[in-house]
C-alpha positions as CSV (number, residue, x, y, z in Angstrom):
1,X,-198.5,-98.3,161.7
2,X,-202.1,-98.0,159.9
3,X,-200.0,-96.5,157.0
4,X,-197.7,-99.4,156.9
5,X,-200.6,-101.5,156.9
6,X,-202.9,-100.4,154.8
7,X,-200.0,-99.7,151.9
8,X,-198.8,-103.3,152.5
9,X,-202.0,-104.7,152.0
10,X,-202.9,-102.9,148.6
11,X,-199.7,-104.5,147.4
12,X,-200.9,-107.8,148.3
13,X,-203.6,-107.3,146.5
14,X,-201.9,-106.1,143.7
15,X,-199.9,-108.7,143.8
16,X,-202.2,-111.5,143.9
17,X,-203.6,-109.5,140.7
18,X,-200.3,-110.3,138.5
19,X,-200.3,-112.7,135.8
20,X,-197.8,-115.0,136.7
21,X,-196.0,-116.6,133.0
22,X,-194.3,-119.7,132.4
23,X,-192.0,-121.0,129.6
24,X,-190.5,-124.1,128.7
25,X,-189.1,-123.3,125.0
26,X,-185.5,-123.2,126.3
27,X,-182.5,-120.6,126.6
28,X,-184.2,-118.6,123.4
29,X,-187.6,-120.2,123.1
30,X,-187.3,-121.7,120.1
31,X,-187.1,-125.8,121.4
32,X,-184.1,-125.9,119.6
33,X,-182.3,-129.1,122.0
34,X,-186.2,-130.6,122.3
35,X,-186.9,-130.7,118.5
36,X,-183.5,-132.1,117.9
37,X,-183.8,-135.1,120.5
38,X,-187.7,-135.7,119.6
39,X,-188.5,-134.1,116.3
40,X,-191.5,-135.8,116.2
41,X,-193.2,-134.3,119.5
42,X,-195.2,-131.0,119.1
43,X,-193.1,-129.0,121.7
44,X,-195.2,-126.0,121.6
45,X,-198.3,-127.9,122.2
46,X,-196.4,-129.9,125.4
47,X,-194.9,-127.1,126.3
48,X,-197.7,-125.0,127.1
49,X,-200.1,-128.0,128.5
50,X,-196.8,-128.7,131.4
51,X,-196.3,-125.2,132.4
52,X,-201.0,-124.4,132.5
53,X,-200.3,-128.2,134.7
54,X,-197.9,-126.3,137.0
55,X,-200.8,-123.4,137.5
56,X,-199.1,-120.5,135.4
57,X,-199.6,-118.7,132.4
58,X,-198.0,-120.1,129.5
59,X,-196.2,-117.4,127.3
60,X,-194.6,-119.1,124.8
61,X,-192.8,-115.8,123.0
62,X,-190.4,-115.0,126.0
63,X,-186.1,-115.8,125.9
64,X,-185.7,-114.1,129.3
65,X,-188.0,-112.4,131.5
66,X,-186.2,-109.4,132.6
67,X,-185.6,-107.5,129.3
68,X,-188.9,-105.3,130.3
69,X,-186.9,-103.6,132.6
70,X,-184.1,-103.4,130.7
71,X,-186.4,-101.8,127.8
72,X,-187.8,-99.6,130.3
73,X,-184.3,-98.3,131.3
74,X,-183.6,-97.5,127.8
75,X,-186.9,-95.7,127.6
76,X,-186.1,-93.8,130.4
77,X,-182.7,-93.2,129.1
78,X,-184.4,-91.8,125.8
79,X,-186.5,-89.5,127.7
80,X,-183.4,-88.2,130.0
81,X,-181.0,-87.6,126.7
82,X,-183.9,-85.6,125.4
83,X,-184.5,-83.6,128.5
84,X,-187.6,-84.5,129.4
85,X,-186.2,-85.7,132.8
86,X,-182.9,-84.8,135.0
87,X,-181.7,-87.9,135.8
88,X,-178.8,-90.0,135.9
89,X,-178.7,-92.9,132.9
90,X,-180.2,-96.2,134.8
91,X,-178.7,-98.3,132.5
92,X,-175.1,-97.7,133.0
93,X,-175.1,-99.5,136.3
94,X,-176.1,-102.9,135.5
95,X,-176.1,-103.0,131.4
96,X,-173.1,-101.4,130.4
97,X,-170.7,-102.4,132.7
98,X,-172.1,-106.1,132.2
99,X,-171.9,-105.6,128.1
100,X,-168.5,-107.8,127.7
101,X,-170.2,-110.4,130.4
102,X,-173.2,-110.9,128.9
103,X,-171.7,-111.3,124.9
104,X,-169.3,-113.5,126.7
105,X,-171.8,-115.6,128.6
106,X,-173.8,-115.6,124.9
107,X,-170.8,-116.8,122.9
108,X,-170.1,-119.7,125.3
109,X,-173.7,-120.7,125.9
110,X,-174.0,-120.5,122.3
111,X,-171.1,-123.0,121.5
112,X,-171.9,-125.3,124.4
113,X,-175.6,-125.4,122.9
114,X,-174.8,-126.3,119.7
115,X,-172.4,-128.7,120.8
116,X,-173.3,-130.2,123.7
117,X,-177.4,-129.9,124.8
118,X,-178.1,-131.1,121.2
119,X,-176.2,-134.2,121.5
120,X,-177.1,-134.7,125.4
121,X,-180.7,-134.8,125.1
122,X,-180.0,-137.3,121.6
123,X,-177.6,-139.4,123.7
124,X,-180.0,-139.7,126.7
125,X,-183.1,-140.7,124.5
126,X,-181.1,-143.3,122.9
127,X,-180.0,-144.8,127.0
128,X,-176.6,-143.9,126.3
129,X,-175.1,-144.5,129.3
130,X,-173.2,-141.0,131.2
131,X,-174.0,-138.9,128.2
132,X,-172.8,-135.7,130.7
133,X,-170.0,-137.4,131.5
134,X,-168.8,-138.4,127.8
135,X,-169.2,-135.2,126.3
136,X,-167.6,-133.7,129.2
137,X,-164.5,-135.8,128.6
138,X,-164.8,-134.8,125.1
139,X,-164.8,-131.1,125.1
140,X,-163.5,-130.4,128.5
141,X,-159.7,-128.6,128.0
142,X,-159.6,-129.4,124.9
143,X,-159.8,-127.2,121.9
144,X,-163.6,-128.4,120.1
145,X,-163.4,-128.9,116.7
146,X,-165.6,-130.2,113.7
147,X,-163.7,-133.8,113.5
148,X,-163.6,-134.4,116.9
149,X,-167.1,-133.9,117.2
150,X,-167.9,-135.4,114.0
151,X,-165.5,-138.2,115.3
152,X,-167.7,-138.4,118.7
153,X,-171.2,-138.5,117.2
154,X,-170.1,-141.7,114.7
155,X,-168.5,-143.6,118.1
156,X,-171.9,-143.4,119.7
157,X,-174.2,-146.3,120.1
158,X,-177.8,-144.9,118.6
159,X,-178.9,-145.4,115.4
160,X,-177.7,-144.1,111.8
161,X,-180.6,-142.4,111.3
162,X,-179.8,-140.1,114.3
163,X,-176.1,-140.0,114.0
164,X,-177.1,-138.4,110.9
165,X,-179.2,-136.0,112.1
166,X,-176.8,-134.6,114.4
167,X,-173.8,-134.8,111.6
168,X,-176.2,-132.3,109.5
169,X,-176.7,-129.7,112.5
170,X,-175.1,-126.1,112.0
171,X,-175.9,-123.4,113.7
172,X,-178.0,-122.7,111.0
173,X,-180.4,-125.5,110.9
174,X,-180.3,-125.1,114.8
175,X,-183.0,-123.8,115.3
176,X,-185.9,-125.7,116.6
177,X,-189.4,-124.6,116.1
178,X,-189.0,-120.9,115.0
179,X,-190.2,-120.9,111.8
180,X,-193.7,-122.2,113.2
181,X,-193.2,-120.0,116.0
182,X,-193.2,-116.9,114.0
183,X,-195.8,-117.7,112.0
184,X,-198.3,-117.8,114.9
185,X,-196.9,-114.7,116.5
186,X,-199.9,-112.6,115.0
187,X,-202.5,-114.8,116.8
188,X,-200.8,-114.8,120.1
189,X,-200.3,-110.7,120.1
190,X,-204.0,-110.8,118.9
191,X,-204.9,-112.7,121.7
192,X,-202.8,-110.5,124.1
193,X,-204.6,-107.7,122.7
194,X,-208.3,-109.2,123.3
195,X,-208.6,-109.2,119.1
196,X,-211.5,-112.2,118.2
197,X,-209.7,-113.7,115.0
């Protein structure tokens, strides 16, 4: 029992050691859906001061937080394919067999995003009553296209200026703060890396 105890509580402690991160940039990080229903609000700065108010780390380059294992799978992979270990392929289990899932789950999230959050968040900061609820009646079994969304956006009741907005949105323009993002990415790995700039 004084194994069992004694191992348990150095993982405590090691525990109670971890960093424990927080985002709030969204599905890729970027505050695509934010910057499109408040454009004037500094996300990143909001951002970071809710999730420090909620007692964690803020980490504001992160899409998902369990790509390091992933990563480390294909690490291990690597190592395995060039003999360095005798081991079965970890990845096989869970990535590849997932593959069509996940590039599935991405295409879908990835139209409903861009045609559906965007408006949402613009519909509720206008009051538009049941915003959910129209654009589910709107999409839902029915084939999506650019008029009938184009259609939807000039029937709502907000302002030209934002009907405008959303009219102009592609999924190339979608794309919420990464540009500034990127260009402070050096000064966060600095930081990360304990370099004074």
């Amino acid at each position: 029992m004084a194994i069992f105890a004694v191992r348990l509580s150095r993982e405590r402690q090691e525990l109670s050691q971890v960093e424990i991160l927080g985002k709030f940039g969204g599905a890729v990080g970027n505050y695509n859906a934010h910057v499109v229903a408040y454009p004037e609000v500094n996300w990143p700065h909001i951002a970071e001061q809710f999730v420090q108010s909620l007692g964690l780390n803020f980490n504001p380059y992160i899409a998902r937080f369990n790509n390091i294992l992933i990563d480390f799978d294909r690490d291990l992979w690597g190592y395995i394919s060039l003999g360095y270990f005798k081991q079965r392929d970890l990845t096989d289990s869970t990535v590849l067999r997932n593959t069509g899932v996940g590039i599935g789950d991405s295409l879908l999230a990835h139209k409903s995003t861009l045609q559906g959050i965007g408006k949402l968040q613009v519909m509720r900061r206008y009051g538009v009553p049941e915003p959910y609820e129209k654009l589910k009646e709107l999409t839902r079994g029915r084939a999506v296209t650019k008029e009938n969304i184009r259609d939807f956006i000039e029937s709502l009741d907000i302002p030209e200026e934002a009907k405008m907005n959303l009219l102009k949105l592609t999924p190339d323009t979608y794309v919420g703060a990464a540009a500034e993002l990127a260009r402070t990415v050096e000064n966060a790995v600095n930081a990360v890396n304990g370099i004074k700039i």
